[in-house]
VEXMI-356527 format. One line per field, with one value per residue (C-alpha): residue number from 1; residue in one letter; x, y, z. Coordinates in steps of 0.001 Angstrom, whole numbers, plus 524288, in hexadecimal, padded with zeros to 5 digits. Layout:
# VEXMI-356527
i: [NUM/...]
aa: [A/...]
u: [X/...]
v: [Y/...]
w: [Z/...]
END
This chain:
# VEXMI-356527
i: [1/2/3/4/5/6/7/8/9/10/11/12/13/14/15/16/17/18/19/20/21/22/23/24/25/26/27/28/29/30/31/32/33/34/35/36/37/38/39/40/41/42/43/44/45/46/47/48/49/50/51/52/53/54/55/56/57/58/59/60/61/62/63/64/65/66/67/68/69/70/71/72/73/74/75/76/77/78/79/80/81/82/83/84/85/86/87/88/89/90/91/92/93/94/95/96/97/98/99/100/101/102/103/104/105/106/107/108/109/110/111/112/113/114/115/116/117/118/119/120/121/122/123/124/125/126/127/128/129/130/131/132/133/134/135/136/137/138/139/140/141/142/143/144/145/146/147/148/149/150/151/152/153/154/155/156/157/158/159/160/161/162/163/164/165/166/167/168/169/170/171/172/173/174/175/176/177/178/179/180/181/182/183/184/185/186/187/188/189/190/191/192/193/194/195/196/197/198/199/200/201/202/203/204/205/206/207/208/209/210/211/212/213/214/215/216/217/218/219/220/221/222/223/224/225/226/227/228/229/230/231/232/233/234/235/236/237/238/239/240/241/242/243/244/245/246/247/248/249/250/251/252/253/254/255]
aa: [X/X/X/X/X/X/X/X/X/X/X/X/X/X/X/X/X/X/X/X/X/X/X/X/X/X/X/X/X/X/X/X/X/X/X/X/X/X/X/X/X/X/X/X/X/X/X/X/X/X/X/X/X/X/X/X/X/X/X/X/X/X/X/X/X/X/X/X/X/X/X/X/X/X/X/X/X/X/X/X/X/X/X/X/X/X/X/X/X/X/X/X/X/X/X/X/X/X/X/X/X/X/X/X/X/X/X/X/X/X/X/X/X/X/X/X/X/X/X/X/X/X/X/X/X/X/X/X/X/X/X/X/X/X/X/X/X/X/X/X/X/X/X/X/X/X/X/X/X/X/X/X/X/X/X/X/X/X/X/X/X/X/X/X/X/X/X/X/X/X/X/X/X/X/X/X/X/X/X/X/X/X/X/X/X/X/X/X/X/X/X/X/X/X/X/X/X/X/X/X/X/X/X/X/X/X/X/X/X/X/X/X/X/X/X/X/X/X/X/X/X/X/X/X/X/X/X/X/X/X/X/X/X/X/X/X/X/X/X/X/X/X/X/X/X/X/X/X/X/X/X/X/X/X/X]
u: [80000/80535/80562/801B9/80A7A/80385/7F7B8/7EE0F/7E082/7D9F4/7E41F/7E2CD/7EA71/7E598/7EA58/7E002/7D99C/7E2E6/7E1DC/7EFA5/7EB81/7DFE8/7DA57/7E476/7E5EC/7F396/7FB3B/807B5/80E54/817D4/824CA/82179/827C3/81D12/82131/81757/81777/80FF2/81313/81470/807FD/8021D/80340/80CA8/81466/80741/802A4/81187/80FF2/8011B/8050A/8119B/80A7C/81210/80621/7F6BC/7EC3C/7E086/7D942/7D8CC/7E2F3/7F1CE/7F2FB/7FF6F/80597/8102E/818DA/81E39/80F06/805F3/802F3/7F76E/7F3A9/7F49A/7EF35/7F82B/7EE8C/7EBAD/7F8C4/7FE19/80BAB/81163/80DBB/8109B/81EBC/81F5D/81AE4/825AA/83046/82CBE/82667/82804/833A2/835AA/83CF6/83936/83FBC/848DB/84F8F/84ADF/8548F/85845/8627A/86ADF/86BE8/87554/86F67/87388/86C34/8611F/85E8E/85FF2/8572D/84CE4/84F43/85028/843BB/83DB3/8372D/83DB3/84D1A/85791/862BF/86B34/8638C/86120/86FDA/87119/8659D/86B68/877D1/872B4/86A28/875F5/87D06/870FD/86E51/87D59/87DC8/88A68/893E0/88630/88100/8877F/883EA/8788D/86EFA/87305/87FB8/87886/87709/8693D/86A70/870B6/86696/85A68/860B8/862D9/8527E/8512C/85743/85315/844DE/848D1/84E7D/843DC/83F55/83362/82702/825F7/82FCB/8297C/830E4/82C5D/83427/8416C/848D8/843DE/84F94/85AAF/861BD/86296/86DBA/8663D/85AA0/85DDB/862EE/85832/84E2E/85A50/85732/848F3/8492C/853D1/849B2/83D51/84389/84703/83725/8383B/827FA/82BB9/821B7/827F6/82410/829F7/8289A/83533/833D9/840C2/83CCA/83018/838B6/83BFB/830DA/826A6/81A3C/81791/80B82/806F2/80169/7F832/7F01D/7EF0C/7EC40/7F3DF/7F154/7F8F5/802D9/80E76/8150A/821F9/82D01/837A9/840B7/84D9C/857AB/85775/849E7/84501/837AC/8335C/83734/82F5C/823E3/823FC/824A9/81992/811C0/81401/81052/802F0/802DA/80341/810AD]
v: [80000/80D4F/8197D/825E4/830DD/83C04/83CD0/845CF/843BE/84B5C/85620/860DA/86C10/8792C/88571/88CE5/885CD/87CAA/86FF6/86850/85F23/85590/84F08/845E1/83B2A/835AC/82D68/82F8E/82434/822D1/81CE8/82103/82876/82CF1/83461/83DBC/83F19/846BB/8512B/85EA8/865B9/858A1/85DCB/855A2/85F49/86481/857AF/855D4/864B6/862B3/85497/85A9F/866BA/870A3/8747D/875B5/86BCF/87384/864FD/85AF0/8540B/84F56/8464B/8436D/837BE/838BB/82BED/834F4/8365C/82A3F/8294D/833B0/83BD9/84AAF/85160/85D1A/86402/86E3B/86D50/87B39/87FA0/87CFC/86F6E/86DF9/87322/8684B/85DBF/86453/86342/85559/84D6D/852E2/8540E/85B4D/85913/86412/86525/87089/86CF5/87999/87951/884D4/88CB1/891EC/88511/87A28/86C8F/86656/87225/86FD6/861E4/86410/86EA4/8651A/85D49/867FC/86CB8/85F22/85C33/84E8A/85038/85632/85E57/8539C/84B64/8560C/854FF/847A3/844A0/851BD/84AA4/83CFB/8428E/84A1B/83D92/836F9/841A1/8432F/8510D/85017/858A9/862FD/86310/87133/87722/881A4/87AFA/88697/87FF5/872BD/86B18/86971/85B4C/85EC1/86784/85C5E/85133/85BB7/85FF6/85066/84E8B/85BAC/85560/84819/84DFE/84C1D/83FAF/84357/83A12/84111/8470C/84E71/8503B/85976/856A4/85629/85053/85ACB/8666B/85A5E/853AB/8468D/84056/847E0/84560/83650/8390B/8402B/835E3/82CA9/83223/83261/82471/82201/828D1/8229F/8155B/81AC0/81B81/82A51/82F2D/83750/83D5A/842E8/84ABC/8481E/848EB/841A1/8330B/82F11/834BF/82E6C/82193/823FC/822EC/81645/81CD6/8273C/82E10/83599/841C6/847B1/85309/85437/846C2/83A6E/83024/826EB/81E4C/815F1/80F70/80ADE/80208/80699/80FFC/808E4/80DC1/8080A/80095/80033/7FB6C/808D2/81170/80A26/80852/81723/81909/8114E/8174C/82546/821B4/81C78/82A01/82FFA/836F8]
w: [80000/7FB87/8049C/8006E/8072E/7FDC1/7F58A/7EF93/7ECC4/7E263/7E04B/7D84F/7D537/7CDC2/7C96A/7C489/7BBF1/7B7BB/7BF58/7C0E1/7CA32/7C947/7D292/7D65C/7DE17/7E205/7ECF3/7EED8/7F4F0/7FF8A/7FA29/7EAB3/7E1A0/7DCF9/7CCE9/7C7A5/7B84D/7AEFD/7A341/7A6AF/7AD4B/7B094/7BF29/7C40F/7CA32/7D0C2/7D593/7DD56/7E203/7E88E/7EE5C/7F4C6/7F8C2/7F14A/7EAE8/7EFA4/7E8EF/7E353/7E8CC/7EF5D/7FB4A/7FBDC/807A8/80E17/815C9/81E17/82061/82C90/8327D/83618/82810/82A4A/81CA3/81EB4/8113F/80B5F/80527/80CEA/8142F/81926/814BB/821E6/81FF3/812D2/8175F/821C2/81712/80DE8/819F6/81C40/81408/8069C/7FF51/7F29B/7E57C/7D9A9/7CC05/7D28D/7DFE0/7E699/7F032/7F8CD/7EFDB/7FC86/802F5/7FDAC/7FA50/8061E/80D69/80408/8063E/81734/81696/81352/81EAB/827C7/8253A/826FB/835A3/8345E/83413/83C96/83B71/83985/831C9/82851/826BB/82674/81BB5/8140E/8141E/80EFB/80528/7FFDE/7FD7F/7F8C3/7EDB4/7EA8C/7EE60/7F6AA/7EDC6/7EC77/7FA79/7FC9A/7F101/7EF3E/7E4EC/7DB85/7DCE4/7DB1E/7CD67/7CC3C/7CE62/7DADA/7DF51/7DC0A/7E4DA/7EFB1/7ECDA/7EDAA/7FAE3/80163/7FCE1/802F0/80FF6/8197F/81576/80F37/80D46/7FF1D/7F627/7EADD/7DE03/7D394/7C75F/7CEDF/7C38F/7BA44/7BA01/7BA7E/7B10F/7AED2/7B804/7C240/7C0F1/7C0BD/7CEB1/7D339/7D179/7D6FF/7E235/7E298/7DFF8/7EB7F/7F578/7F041/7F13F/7FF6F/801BD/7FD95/7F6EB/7EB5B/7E29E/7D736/7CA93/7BF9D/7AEE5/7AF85/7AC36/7AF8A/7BC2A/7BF88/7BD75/7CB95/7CF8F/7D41F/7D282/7C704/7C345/7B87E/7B934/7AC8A/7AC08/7BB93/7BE84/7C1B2/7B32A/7B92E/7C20D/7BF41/7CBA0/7C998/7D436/7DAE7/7D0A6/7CD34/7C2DB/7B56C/7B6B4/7A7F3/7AB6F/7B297/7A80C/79E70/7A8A4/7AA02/79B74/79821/7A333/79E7C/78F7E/797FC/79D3E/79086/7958A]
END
């Protein structure tokens, strides 16, 4: 039996009169890499945006689970901003297509700051976790630089780790391969794949098949609303069968 950590039931998302968002249902599911995919405007951006909070849903609910509570749902729909901030602190990490990180602190700076704004971690194992996650992301010769000092390669695996920090039940990625180059991208997802194989929820966005390879569950956003599903194993490297699974499902999608 699956457990949902997040889901939204009957979300929709306006501006003005154009409606992004219909009525959509969706589980997200604790342990899942959970890939979004869709042609530009199909609101697949939108959909990651009102399920992480980011953005307000014109209607219906977003429910949350906490592994760290009794398992209780709390909804997030009409959350205040101090809570979202707590939420963002604690449970949610975040990955976008540019690493947004703090241009006067170095990336070592960066990625602690995540952990000392987190309830959960302290002093010293904000140090400690900084200095594994360094390692783990090969950022040892960059750790002191500014991230306009930073390739931008550099700069994404710091944005990964700062997101991964506090141990977060969720990390949402919006596109975070799209402003790298090949050799990093490929280590990018590397690294998404290391942490989801670690237990690590990821719900990414993505018009990058290469990069919804990574992931075991994928769905397909048209025209506002989920068409369909494709669940996938456990990524490895160089597994022929997936790619040609995902290819075939996309032609079924009309991609």
């Amino acid at each position: 039996m699956r457990e949902t950590v997040l889901k939204g039931r009957r979300l929709q998302k306006r501006y003005g009169k154009a409606e992004i968002i219909k009525e959509i249902d969706i589980d997200i599911y604790r342990g899942d890499f959970t890939v979004v995919m869709g042609t530009s405007g199909s609101g697949k951006s939108t959909l990651l945006h009102l399920l992480s909070g980011m953005d307000t849903v014109s209607g219906g609910e977003i429910g949350y689970v906490s592994g760290k509570s009794s398992g209780l749902e709390r909804s997030i729909t009409n959350a205040t901003e101090k809570e979202m901030a707590k939420l963002r602190a604690n449970d949610f990490g975040f990955v976008f297509q540019k690493a947004h990180l703090v241009s006067n602190l170095t990336l070592s700076e960066n990625i602690q700051m995540a952990g000392y704004i987190s309830d959960a971690l302290s002093e010293k194992e904000v140090k400690i976790r900084a200095d594994q996650y360094i390692q783990r992301m090969d950022l040892a010769a960059a750790k002191d630089r500014l991230p306009s000092e930073a390739s931008g390669g550099e700069a994404q695996r710091a944005a990964v780790a700062r997101a991964v920090m506090a141990e977060p039940e969720i990390v949402f990625a919006d596109e975070p391969t799209g402003a790298l180059n090949r050799a990093n991208t490929k280590a990018v997802l590397e690294l998404f794949a290391g942490i989801h194989a670690e237990g690590q929820t990821i719900l990414m966005v993505t018009h990058d098949r290469e990069a919804a390879l990574y992931g075991n569950r994928i769905l397909y956003l048209e025209d506002g609303r989920i068409r369909g599903e494709l669940c996938l194993s456990l990524y490895q490297d160089k597994d022929s069968g997936r790619k040609k699974k995902l290819e075939q499902w996309l032609v079924e999608m009309r991609w």
